[in-house]
ROGU-741778 format. One line per 3 residues: number of its first residue (from 0); their letters; for each residue x, y, z of N, C-alpha, C. Coordinates in pm, whole numbers. Layout:
N
NUM> A> X:Y:Z:X:Y:Z:X:Y:Z ~ ...
REM end
This chain:
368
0> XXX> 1597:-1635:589:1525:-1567:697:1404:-1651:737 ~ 1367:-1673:836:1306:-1737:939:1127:-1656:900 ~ 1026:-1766:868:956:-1683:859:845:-1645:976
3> XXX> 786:-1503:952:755:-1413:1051:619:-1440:1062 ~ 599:-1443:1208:464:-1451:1319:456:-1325:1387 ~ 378:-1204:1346:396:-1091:1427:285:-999:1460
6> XXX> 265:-1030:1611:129:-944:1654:155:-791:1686 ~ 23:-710:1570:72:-598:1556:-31:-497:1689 ~ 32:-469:1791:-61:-448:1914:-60:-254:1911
9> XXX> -142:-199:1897:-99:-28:1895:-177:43:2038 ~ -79:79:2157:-125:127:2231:-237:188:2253 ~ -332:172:2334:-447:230:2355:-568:162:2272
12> XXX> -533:56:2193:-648:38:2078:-652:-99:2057 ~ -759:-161:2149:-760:-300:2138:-741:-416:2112 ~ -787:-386:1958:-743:-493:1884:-637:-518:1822
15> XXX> -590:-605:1788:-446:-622:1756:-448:-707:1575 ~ -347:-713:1533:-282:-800:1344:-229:-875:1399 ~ -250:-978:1316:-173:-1105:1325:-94:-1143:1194
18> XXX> 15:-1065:1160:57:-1072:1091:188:-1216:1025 ~ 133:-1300:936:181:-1394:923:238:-1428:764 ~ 404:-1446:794:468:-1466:666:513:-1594:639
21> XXX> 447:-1663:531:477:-1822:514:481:-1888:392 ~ 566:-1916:290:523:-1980:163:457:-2073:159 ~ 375:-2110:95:262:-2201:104:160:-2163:207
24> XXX> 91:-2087:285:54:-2008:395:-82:-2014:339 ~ -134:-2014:197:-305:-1962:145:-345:-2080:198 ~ -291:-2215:204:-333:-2347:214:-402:-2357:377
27> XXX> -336:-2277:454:-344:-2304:593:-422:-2165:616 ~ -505:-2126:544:-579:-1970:600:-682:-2074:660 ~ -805:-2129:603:-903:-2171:686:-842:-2205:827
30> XXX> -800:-2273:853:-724:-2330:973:-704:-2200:1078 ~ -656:-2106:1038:-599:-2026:1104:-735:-1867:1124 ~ -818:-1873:1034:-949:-1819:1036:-1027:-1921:1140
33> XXX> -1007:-2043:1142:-1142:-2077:1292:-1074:-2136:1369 ~ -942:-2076:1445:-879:-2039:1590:-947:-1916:1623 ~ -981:-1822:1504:-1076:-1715:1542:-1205:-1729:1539
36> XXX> -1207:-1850:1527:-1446:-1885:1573:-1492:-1819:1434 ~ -1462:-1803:1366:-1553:-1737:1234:-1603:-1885:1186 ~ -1698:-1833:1147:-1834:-1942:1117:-1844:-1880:969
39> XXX> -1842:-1767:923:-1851:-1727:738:-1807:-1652:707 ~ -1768:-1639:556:-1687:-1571:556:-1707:-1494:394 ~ -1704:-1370:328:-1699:-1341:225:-1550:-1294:123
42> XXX> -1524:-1367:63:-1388:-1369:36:-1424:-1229:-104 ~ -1386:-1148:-126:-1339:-1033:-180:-1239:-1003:-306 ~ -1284:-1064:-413:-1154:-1011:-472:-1194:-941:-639
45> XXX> -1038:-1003:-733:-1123:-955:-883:-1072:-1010:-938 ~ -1160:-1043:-1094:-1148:-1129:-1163:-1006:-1233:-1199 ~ -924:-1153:-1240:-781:-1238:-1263:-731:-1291:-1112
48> XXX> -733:-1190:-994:-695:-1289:-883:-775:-1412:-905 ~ -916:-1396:-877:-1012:-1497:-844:-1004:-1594:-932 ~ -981:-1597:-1073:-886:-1707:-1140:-796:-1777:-1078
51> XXX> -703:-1670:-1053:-604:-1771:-951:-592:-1816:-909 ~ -660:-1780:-746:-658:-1815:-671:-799:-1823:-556 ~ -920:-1816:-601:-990:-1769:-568:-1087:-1950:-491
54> XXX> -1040:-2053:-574:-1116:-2192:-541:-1061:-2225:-416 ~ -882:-2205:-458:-801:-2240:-316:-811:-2194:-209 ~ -875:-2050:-235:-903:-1976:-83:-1030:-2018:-19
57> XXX> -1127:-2052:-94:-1276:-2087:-87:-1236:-2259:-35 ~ -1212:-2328:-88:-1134:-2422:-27:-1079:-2492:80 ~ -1014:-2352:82:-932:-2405:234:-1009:-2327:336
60> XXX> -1105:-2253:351:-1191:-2228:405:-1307:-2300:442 ~ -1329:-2348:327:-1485:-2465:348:-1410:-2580:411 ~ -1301:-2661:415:-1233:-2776:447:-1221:-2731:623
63> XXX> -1257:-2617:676:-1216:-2606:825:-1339:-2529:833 ~ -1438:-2611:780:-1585:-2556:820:-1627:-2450:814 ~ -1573:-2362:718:-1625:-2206:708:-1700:-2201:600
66> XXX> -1820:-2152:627:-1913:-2166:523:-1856:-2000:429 ~ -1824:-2060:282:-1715:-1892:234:-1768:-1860:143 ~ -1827:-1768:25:-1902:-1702:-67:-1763:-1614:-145
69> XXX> -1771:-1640:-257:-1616:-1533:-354:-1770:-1419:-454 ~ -1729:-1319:-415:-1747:-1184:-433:-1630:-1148:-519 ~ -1667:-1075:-642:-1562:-1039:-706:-1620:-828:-775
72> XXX> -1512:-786:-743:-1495:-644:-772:-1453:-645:-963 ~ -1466:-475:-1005:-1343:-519:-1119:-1234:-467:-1088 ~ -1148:-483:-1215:-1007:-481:-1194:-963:-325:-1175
75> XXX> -880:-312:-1121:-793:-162:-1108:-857:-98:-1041 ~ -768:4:-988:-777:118:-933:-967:196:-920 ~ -1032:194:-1060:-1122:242:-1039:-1227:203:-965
78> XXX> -1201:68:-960:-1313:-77:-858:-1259:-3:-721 ~ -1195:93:-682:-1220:185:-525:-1293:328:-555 ~ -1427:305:-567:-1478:389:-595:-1617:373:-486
81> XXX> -1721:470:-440:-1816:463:-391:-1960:369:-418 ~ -1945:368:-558:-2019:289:-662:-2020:132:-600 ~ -1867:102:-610:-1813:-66:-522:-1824:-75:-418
84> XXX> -1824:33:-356:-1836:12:-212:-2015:-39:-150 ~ -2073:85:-239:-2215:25:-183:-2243:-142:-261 ~ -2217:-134:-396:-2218:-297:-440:-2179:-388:-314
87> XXX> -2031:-380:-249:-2015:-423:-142:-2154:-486:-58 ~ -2154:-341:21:-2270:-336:128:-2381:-422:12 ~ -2427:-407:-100:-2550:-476:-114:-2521:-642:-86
90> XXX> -2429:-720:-115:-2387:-835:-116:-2396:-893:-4 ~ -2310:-793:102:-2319:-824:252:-2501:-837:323 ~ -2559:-754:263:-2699:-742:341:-2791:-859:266
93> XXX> -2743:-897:159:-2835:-1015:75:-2762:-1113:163 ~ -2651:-1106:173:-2594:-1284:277:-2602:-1276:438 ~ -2694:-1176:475:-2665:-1119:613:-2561:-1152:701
96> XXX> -2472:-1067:655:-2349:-1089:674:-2336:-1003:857 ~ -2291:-1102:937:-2312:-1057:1105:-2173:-1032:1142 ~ -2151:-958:1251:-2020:-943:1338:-1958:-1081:1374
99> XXX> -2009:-1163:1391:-1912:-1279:1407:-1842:-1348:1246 ~ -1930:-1303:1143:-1892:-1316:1038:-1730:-1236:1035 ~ -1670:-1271:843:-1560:-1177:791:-1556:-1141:696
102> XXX> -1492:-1102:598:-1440:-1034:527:-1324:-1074:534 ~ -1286:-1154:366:-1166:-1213:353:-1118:-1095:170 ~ -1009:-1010:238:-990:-949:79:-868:-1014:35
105> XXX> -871:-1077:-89:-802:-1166:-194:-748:-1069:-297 ~ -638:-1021:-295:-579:-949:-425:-491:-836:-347 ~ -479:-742:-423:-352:-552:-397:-426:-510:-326
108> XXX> -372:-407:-355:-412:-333:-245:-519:-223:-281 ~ -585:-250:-395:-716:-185:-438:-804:-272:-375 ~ -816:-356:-360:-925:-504:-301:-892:-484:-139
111> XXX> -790:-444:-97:-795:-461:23:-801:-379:114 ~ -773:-231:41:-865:-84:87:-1007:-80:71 ~ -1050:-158:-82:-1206:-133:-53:-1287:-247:62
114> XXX> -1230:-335:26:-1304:-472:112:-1270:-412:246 ~ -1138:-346:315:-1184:-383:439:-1243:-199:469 ~ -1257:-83:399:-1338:27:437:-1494:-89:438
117> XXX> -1533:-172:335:-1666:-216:363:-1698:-311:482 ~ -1567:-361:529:-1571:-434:656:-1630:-304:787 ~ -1541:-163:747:-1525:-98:864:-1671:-31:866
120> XXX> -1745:-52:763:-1844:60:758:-2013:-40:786 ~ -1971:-195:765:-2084:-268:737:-2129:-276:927 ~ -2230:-296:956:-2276:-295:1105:-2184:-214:1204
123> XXX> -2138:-90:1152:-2020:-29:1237:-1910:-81:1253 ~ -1846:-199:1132:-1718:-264:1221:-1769:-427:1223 ~ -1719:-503:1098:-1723:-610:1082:-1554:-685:1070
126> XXX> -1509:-800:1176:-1365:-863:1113:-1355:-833:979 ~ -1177:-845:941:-1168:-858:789:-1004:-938:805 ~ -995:-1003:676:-883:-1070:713:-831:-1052:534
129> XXX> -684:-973:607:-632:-947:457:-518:-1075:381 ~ -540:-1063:232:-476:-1203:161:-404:-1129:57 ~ -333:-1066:40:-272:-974:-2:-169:-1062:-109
132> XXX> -187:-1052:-248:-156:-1126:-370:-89:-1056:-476 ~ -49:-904:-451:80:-851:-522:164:-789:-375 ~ 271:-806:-499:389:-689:-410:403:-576:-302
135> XXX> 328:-502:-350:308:-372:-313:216:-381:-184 ~ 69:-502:-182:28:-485:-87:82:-571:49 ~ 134:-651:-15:239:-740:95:309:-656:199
138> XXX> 398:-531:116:510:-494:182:419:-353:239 ~ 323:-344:194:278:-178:217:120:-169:280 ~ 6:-172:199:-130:-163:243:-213:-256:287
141> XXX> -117:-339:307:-223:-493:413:-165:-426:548 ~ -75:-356:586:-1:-308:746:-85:-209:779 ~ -143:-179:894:-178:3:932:-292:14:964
144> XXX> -376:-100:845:-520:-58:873:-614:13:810 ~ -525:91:730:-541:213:670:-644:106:532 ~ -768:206:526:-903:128:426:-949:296:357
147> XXX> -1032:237:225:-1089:394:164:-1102:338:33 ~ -1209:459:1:-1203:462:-144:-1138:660:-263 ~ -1127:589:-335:-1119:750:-447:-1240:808:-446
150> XXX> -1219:949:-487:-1332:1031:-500:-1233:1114:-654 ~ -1332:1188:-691:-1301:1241:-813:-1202:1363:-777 ~ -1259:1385:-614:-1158:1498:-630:-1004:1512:-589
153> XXX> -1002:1324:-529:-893:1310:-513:-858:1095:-470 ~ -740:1090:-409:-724:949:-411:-760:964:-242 ~ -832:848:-178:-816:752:-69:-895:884:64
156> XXX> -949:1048:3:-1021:1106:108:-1128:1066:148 ~ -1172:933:146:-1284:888:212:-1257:745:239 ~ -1218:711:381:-1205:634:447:-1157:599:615
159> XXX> -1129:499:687:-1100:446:787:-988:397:858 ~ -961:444:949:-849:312:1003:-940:220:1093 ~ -920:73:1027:-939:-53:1058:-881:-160:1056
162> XXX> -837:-208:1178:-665:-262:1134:-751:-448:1102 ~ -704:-535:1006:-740:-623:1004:-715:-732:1114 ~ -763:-858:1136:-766:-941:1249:-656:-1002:1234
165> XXX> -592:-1064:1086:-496:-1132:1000:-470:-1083:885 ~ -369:-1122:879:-288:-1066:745:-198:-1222:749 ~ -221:-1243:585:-136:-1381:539:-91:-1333:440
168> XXX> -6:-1308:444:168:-1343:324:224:-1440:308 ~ 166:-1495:187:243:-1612:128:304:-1532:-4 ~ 418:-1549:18:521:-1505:-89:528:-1583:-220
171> XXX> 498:-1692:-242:440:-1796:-308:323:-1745:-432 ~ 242:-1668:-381:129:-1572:-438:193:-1483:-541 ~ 349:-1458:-533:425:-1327:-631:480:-1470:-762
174> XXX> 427:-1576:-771:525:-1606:-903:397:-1592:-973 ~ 254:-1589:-1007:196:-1491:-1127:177:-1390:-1131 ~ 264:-1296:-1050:247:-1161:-1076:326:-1103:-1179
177> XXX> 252:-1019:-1300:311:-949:-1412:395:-907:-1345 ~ 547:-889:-1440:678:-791:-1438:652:-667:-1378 ~ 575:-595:-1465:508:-466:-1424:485:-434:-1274
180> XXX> 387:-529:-1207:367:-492:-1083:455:-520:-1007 ~ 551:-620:-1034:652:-663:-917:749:-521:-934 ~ 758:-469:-1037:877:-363:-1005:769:-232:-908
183> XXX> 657:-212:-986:558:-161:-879:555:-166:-722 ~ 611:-268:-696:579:-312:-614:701:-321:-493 ~ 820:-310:-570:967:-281:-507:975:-127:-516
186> XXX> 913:-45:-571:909:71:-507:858:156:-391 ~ 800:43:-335:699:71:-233:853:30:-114 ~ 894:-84:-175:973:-116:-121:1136:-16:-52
189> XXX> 1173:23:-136:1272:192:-171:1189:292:-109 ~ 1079:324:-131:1063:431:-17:1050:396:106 ~ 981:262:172:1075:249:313:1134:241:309
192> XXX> 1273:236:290:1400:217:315:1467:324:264 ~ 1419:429:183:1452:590:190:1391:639:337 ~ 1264:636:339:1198:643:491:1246:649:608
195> XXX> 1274:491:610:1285:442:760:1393:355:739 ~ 1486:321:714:1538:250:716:1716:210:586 ~ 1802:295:661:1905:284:565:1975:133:503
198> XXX> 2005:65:635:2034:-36:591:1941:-152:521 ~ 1798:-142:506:1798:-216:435:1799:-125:270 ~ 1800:3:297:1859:73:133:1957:20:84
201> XXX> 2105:43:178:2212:-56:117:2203:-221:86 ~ 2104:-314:131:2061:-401:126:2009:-461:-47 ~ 1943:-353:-34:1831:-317:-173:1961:-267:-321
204> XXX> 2052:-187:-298:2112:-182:-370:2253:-282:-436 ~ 2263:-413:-336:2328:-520:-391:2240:-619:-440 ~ 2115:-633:-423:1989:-746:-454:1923:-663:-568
207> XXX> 1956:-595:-612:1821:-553:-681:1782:-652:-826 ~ 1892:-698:-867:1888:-791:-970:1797:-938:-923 ~ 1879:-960:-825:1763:-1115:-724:1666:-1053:-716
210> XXX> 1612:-940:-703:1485:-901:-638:1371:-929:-776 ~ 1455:-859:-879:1394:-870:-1047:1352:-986:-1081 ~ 1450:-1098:-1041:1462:-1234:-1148:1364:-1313:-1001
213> XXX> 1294:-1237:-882:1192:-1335:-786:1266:-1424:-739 ~ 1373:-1411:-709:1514:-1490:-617:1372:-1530:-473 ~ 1321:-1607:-462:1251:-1660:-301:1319:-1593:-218
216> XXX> 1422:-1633:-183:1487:-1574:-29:1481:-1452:-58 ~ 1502:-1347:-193:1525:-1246:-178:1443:-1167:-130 ~ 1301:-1198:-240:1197:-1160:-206:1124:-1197:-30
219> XXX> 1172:-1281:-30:1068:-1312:151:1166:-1214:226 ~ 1235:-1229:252:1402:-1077:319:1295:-932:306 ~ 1299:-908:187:1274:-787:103:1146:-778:211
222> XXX> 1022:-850:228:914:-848:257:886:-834:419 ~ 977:-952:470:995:-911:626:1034:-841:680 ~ 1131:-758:604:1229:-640:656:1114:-510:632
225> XXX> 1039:-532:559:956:-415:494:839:-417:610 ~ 761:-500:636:717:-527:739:730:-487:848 ~ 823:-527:908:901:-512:1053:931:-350:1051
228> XXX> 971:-262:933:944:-162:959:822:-84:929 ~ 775:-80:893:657:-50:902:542:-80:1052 ~ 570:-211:1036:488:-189:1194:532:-154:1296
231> XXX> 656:-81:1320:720:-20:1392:680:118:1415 ~ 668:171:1316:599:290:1282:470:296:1322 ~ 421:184:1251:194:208:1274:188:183:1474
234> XXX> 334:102:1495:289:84:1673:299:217:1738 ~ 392:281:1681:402:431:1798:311:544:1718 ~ 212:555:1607:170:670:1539:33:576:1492
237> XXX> -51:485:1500:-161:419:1450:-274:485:1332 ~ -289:658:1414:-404:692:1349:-355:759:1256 ~ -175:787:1230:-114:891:1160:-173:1057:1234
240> XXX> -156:1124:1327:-190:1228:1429:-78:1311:1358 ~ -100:1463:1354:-66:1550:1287:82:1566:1337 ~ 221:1524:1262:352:1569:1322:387:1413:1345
243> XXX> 316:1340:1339:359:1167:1408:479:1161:1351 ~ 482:1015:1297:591:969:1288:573:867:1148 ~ 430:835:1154:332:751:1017:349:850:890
246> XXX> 351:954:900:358:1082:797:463:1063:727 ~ 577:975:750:694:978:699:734:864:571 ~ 578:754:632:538:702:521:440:731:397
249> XXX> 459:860:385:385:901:317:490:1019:177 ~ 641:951:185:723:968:153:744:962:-39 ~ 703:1018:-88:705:1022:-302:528:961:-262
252> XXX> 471:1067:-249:321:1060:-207:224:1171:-288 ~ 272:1264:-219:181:1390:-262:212:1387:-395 ~ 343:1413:-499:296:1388:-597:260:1286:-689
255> XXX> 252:1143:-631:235:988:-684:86:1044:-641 ~ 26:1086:-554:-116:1071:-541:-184:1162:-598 ~ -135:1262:-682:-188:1389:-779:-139:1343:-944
258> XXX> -55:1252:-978:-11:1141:-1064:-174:1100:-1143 ~ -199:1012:-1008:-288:919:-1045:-412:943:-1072 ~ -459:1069:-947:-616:1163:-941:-599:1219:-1087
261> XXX> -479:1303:-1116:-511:1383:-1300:-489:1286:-1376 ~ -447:1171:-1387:-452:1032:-1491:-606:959:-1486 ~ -696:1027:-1398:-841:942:-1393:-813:812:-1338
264> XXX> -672:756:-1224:-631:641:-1223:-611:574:-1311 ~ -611:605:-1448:-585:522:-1552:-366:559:-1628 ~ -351:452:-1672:-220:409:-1737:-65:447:-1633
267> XXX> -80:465:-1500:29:425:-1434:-7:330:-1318 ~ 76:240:-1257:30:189:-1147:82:248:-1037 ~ -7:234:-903:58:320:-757:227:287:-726
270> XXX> 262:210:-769:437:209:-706:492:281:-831 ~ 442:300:-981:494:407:-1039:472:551:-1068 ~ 365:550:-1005:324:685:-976:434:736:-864
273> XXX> 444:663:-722:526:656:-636:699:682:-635 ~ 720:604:-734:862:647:-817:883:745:-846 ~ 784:825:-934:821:964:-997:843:1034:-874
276> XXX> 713:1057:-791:684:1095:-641:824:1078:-584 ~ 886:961:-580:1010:982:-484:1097:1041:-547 ~ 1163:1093:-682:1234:1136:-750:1223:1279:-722
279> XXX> 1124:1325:-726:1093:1445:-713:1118:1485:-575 ~ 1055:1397:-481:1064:1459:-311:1297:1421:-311 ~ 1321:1365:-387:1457:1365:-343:1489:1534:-399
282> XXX> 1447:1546:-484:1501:1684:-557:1503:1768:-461 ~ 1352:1734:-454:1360:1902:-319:1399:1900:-187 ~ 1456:1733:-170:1530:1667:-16:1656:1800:-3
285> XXX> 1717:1776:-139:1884:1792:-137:1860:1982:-131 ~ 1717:2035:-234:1678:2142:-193:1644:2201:-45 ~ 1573:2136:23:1542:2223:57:1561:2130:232
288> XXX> 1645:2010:260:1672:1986:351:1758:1895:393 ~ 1875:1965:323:2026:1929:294:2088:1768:248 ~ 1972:1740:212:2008:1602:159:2094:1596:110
291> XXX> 2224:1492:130:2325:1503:30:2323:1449:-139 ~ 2350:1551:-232:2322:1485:-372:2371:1340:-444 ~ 2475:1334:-344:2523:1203:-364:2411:1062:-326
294> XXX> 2332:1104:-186:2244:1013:-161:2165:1025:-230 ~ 2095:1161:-303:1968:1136:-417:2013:1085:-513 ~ 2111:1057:-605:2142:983:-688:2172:833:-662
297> XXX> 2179:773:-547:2186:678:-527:2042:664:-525 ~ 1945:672:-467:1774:669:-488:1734:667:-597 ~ 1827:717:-756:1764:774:-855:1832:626:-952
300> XXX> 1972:564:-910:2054:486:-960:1961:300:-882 ~ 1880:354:-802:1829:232:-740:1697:210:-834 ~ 1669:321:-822:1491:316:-908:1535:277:-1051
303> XXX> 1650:338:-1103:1667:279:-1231:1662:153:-1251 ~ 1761:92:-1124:1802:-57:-1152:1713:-165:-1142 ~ 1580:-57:-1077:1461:-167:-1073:1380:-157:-1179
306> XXX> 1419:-59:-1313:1340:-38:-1408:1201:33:-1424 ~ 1192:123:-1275:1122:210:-1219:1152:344:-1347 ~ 972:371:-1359:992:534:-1454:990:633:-1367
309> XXX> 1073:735:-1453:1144:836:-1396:1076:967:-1466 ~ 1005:952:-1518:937:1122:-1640:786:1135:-1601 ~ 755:1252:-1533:631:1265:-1572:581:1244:-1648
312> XXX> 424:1197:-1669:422:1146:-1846:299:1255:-1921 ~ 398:1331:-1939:313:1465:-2028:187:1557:-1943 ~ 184:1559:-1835:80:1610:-1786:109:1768:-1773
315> XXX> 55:1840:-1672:43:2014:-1705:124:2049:-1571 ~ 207:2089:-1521:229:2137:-1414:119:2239:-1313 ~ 0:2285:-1376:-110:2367:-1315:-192:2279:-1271
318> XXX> -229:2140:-1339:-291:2019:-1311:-232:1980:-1184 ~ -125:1922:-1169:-33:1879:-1066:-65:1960:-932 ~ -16:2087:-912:-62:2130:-840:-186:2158:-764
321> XXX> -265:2135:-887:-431:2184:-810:-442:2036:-764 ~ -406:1921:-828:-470:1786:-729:-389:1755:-562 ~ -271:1822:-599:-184:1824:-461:-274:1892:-345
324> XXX> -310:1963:-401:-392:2095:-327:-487:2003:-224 ~ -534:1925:-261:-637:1876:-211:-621:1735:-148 ~ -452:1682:-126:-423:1591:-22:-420:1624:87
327> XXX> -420:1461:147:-454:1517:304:-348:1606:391 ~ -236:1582:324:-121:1607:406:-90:1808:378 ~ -253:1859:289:-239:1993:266:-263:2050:393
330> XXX> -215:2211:429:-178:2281:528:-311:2407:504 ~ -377:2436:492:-434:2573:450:-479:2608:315 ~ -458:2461:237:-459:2496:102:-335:2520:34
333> XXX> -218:2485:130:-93:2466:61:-25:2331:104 ~ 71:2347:-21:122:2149:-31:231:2173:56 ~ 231:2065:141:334:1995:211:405:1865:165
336> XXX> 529:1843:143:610:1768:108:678:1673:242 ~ 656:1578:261:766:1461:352:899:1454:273 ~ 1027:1504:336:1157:1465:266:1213:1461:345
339> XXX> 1385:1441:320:1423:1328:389:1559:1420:391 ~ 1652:1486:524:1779:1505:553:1884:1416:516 ~ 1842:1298:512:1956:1181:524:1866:1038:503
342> XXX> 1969:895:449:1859:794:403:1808:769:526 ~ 1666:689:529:1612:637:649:1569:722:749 ~ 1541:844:763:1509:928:819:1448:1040:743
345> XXX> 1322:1006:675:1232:1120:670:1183:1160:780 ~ 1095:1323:702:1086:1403:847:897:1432:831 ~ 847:1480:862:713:1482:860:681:1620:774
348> XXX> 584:1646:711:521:1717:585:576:1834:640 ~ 652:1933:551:673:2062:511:640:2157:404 ~ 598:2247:437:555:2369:307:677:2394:203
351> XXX> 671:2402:84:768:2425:19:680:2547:-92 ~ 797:2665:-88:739:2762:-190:684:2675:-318 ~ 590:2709:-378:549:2637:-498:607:2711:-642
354> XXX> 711:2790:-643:798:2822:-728:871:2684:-743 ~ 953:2626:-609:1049:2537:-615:970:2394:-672 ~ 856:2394:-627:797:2250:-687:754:2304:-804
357> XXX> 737:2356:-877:698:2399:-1016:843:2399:-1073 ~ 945:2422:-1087:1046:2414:-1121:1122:2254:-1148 ~ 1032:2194:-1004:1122:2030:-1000:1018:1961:-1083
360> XXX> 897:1995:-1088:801:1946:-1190:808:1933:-1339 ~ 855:2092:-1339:920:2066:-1491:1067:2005:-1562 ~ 1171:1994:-1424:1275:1891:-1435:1238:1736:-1473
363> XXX> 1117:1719:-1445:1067:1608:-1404:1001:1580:-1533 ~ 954:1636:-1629:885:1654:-1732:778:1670:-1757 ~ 670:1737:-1615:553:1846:-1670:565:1986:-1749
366> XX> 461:2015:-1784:459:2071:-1918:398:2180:-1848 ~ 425:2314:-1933:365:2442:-1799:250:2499:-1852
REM end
């Protein structure tokens, strides 16, 4: 597959992504940062990326005259917290960091929700240019725009849509990524393509082994196809507007995002939180909107084959519910579920008696 140059333009709203897929691609960011006149730049990341990869980005930035500064967060999930965010802002106001300036976030998609909410919030709206260095944010939270941090009382209710200027995918960036996250990270992958998109489901279910063993072609396929749908979606629905069509990516959500809020974000990662989440929204697909059982077991026979967990891991079913309670996609104080009639065609959030999700919860292995 041919790799992808794709400007992501969303009616009515100015600015546009420049979304760019290229192996070897980190080498050529400066270059491609001052076609956009940026003069500085604060590169964003955390510790083990910035090991990585953090000289080469600084690097190839300073080599095309960008004067670049590496800022480093800590690791995980909890580094999106309010705490980091103002750290952020203090960094930015010690380097007086200006609108012609950027914001370069280096790492997942924890680094690249907080870096660019601090892009969206620093002088009202500073560039940010995402560098997206696992799986998950490649195929999923570098697209949309979509920025935030956690709050205690839940995941990602405090934040922005701010769509970045650039987005660089170098696929190249996934051969030090732990086992762990790459399967993390192909689940992100399976729910678009439960989502939006059947054929590349059937796609996904002859590769899944290439996808494991980091087959290149497989993975760059896997990534462009994931892409291409997705910004298909963010072009006709941008802000996600109540009933859109963005809602549908929000598919093994409500309970992957009540997963992680009663885990304190600690000991699962978001594409396996996400897994359980889709296991469950298939249950109540075939429940409660005629999904055929044959297709949820194919969803359930895919997640296996990617070595995706399948068990709640000991939590309370009363827990579960009360953090659901308080996603965005709640109705009145009751949970709404995205599921899916058929593959590739989810439908936008529905109420489901909470008998039936208390029941699939404990199929699932919460505890009552």
């Amino acid at each position: 597959m041919t790799p992808l140059d794709l400007v992501l333009r969303t009616p009515g709203i100015p600015a546009a992504s420049r979304i760019s897929i290229a192996p070897g691609g980190l080498a050529r960011l400066g270059r491609q940062l001052r076609t956009d006149r940026i003069r500085r730049a604060v590169v964003v990341s955390e510790p083990r990326v910035a090991a990585l990869y953090g000289l080469a980005t600084v690097g190839s930035l300073r080599r095309a005259g960008i004067d670049a500064t590496l800022v480093c967060v800590p690791h995980g999930e909890r580094a999106k917290s309010p705490r980091e965010l103002a750290r952020l802002w203090d960094a930015f106001a010690a380097m007086e960091l200006g609108r012609e300036d950027a914001v370069v976030a280096l790492g997942g998609g924890v680094v690249g929700d907080l870096a660019g909410f601090a892009a969206s919030t620093w002088l009202r709206g500073v560039p940010w240019i995402g560098v997206p260095t696992s799986l998950l944010a490649q195929v999923d939270s570098s697209v949309g725009g979509k920025t935030g941090v956690d709050l205690a009382a839940g995941k990602n209710l405090a934040g922005a849509f701010h769509a970045p200027r650039r987005v660089l995918v170098d696929p190249d960036l996934l051969g030090t990524l732990p086992a762990r996250h790459l399967r993390a990270g192909l689940a992100e992958v399976v729910k678009l393509a439960v989502a939006l998109d059947a054929p590349l489901f059937r796609w996904l279910e002859r590769r899944a082994s290439l996808l494991l063993a980091r087959d290149s072609g497989a993975l760059t396929e896997a990534i462009t196809r994931s892409i291409r749908g997705k910004a298909r979606i963010v072009r006709a629905d941008e802000r996600e507007r109540e009933g859109g069509r963005r809602t549908a990516l929000n598919l093994g959500h409500t309970l992957g995002h009540a997963l992680e809020s009663t885990l304190g974000y600690r000991g699962l990662l978001h594409g396996e939180a996400v897994a359980v989440g889709l296991r469950v929204a298939m249950r109540l697909s075939v429940d409660a909107a005629r999904l055929d059982p044959r297709d949820a077991a194919r969803v359930a026979a895919l997640l296996d084959d990617l070595g995706l967990r399948h068990r709640i891991p000991g939590l309370r079913v009363g827990d579960l519910m009360r953090a659901m309670r308080v996603d965005k996609k709640r109705r009145n104080g009751k949970i709404r579920w995205v599921l899916t009639p058929r593959l590739g065609h989810a439908s936008v959030p529905r109420l489901i008696p909470g008998r039936r999700v208390q029941a699939a919860l404990e199929d699932a292995g919460a505890r009552r």
